[in-house]
N, C-alpha and C positions, 0 to 999 in steps of 0.2 A: 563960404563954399557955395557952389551953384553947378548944377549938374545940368546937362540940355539934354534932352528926351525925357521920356515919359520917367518917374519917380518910380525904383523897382519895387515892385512885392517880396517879402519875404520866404514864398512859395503856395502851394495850391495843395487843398487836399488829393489823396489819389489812392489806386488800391496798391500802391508799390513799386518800383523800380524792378522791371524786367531785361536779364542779360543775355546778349550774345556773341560768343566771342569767335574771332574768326569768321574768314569771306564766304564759310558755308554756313555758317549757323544757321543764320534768319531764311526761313521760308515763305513764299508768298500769303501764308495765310496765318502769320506771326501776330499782323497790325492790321485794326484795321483805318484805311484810307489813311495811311501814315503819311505824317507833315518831316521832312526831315531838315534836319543842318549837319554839318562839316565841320570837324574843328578840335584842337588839341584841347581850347579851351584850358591850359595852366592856368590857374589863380581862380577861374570863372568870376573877374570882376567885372567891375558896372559896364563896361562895352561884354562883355560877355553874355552875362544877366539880362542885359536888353536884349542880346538876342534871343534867347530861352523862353525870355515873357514874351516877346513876338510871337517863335514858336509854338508857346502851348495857346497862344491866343487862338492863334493861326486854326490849329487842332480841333480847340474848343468849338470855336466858329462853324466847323466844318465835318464836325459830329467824327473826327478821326483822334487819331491817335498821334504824339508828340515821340518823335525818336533822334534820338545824337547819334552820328557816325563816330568816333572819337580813335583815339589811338595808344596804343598799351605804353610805347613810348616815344621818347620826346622826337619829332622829325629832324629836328636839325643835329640827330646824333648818328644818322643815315649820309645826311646831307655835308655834313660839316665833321663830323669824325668824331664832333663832343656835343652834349647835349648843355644847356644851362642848367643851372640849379633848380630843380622841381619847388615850385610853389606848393604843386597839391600831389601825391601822391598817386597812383592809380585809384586804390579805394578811396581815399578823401575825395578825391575829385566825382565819381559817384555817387558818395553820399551827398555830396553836396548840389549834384542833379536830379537826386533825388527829392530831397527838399525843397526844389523850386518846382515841382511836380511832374519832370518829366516821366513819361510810360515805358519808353523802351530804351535800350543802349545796346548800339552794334559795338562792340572792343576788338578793334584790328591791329596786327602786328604793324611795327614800324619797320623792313628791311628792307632790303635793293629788291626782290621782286615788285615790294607796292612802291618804291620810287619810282619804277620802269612804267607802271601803270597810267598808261594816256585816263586822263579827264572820262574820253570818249568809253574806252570800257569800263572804266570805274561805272559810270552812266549808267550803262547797257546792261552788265553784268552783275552788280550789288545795287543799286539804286533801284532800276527795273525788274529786274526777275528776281532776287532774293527779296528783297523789300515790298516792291508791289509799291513805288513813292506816288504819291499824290500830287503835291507839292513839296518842291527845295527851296528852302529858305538859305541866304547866302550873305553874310556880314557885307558890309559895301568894301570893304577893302579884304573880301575871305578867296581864296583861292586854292584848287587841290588839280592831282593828278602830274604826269611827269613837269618837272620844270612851270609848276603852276600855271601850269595855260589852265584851267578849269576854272573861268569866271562867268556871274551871272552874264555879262554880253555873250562871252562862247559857249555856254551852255544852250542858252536858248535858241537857237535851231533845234538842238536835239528834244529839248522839252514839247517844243510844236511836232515831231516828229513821232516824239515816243508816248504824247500824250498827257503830259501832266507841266502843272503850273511850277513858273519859277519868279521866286519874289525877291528883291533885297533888301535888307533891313535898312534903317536910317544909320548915320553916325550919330555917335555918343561922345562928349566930351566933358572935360570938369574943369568948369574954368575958365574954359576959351584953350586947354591943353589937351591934346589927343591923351587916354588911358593906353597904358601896355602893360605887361609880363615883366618886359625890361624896367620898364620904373618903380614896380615896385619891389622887383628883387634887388632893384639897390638900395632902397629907403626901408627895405630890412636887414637887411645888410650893414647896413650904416644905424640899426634899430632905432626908423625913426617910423616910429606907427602907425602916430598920426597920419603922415601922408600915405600909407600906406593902406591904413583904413579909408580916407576918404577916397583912394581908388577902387578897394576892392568892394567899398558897402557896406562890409561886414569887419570885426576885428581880427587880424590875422591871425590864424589858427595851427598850429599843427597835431597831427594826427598817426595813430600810430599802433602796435603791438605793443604790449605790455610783458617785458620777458624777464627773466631772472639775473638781477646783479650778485655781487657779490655778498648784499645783505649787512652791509656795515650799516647803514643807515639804522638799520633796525637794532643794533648794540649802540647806538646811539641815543637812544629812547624816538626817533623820528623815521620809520619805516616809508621806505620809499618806493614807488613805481618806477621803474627804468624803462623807457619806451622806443622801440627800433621803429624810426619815422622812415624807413624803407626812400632813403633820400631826399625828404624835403631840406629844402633850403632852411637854416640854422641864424635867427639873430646872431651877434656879438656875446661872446660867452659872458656868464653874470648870473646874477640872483633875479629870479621875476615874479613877479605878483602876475597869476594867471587862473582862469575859471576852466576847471576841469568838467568833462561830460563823462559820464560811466554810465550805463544801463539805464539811459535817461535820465540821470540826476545829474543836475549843474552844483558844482561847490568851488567855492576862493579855496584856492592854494599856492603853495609856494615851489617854485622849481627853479632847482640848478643847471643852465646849459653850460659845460666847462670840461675841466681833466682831472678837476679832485686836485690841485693842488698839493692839498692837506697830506695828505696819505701815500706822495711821491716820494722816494727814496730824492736822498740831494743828488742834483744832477740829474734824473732820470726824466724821460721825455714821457709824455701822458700819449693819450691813445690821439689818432691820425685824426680823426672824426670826435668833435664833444661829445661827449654823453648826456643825453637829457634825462633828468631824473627829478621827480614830481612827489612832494610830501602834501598831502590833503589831510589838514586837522581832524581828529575824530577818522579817522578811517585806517584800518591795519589790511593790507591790500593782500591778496588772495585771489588778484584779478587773471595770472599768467593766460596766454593765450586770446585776451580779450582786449575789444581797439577802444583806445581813450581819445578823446580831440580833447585838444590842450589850446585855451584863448590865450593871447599877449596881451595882458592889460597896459604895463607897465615892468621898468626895470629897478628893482632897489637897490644894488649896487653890484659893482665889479666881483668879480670870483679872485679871492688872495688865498696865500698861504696862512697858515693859522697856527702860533706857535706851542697848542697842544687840541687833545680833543674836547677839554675842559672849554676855552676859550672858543672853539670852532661851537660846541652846544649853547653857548651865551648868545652868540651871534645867530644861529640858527631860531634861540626864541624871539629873540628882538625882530627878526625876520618875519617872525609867523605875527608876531604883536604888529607888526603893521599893516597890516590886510586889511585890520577895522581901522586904519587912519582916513 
């Protein structure tokens, strides 16, 4: 594997991720000399990431402060009528801005008023006078505003006009292959990780609310997390060898993404969406209302039916026994 551009950091210290949601939130005196970028930024992989460590560089440099424009949801669900399958969730995809040490986040809705929205007032109106920007940072192929005319060539008259610097980042590639959004929702999809990880950097994660199932797990002697990933995109259902985050603590566990097979009346159809549902050895969970990130290590096998719950608990150990393989 070979990546071109700068090798990313895993993030920066900081005093915290700061929110603002909606085109009135932020007020001039929010940030100071704020560096800003643009961008949906799903997955926030290695073309993403370069642009964030440009960013805080940028900030760092310039004794200001690092802020993402970003958006509540996906644009081409405005634009196109469906969104794709969310990589990162709204809050995952925060904390994970977080961690790279940005300082602020603008959260704008995604609807037909900010489709209509020319480049030019996006500029004028949020950039300038709610923000107070310094400098725009701008992915070399990033573009906002109606019909995406808002590119660093078209911006910059206005930046000469309005007073502040506009920069583009380099491109990033792996391989001699442009990174996307698109490629790696397929090569999880297809639960292939590997490639998936070497684009995003990091190993794919999902993230999520921790809410109440129906607690069979736990007449099971294996109590389990059930977690509402509020739409990220879903491997292939199956048994997975994954490292859980809770309250700062990382632990190997095991998780079912599937329909319970086991426990389906014959004939009966399981739920529209898998349920992902996460048994971490040593832990009897009491987490409801609290968000876990859940890593993809690996997959250990298909989700079957099981011809009792006797047989389903043998398998379930053999499962947890192999975490230390």
């Amino acid at each position: 594997m070979s990546v071109t551009g700068k090798d990313l950091a895993d993030g920066r210290s900081g005093g915290g991720l700061r929110r603002f949601s909606g085109l009135d939130s932020p007020t001039p005196d929010a940030f100071r000399s704020p560096v800003v970028t643009i961008g949906m930024f799903d997955g926030l992989h290695r073309g993403h990431r370069h642009v964030i460590e440009h960013l805080c560089a940028l900030a760092d440099r310039a004794g200001g402060e690092s802020v993402v424009v970003t958006f509540e949801t996906h644009p081409r669900l405005v634009l196109e009528g469906k969104a794709p399958g969310l990589l990162l969730s709204t809050e995952h995809r925060l904390l994970l801005l977080e961690r790279l040490g940005v300082d602020g986040v603008v959260l704008l809705p995604c609807d037909e008023q900010m489709r209509r929205t020319t480049f030019e007032t996006f500029v004028r109106d949020l950039l300038v006078k709610r923000i107070g920007v310094s400098t725009l940072l701008l992915g070399f192929d990033s573009n906002f505003g109606h019909e995406g005319k808002g590119t660093a060539t078209t911006v910059a008259p206005l930046a000469a006009e309005l007073d502040f610097e506009i920069v583009e980042a380099p491109p990033i590639s792996l391989a001699g292959e442009p990174i996307s959004s698109s490629r790696i929702r397929e090569a999880i999809r297809e639960g292939d990780f590997a490639t998936a990880s070497d684009m995003l950097g990091r190993t794919p994660a999902l993230y999520g609310v921790v809410v109440r199932g129906d607690g069979r797990g736990r007449t099971l002697g294996f109590p389990t997390a059930n977690i509402d990933l509020e739409g990220e995109l879903l491997p292939p259902p199956g048994v997975y060898q994954v490292v859980t985050t809770l309250r700062g603590e990382r632990r190997a566990a095991v998780a079912n993404i599937g329909i319970r097979p086991t426990f389906l009346p014959d004939g009966a159809a399981g739920p529209v969406v898998p349920v992902l549902e996460v048994y971490v050895p040593g832990v009897d969970f009491e987490f409801y209302g609290e968000r876990m990130e859940v890593e993809l290590v690996r997959k250990i096998r298909d989700e079957r039916r099981f011809p009792s719950k006797e047989a389903l608990v043998a398998q379930i150990k053999q499962d947890v026994a192999s975490l230390g393989s």
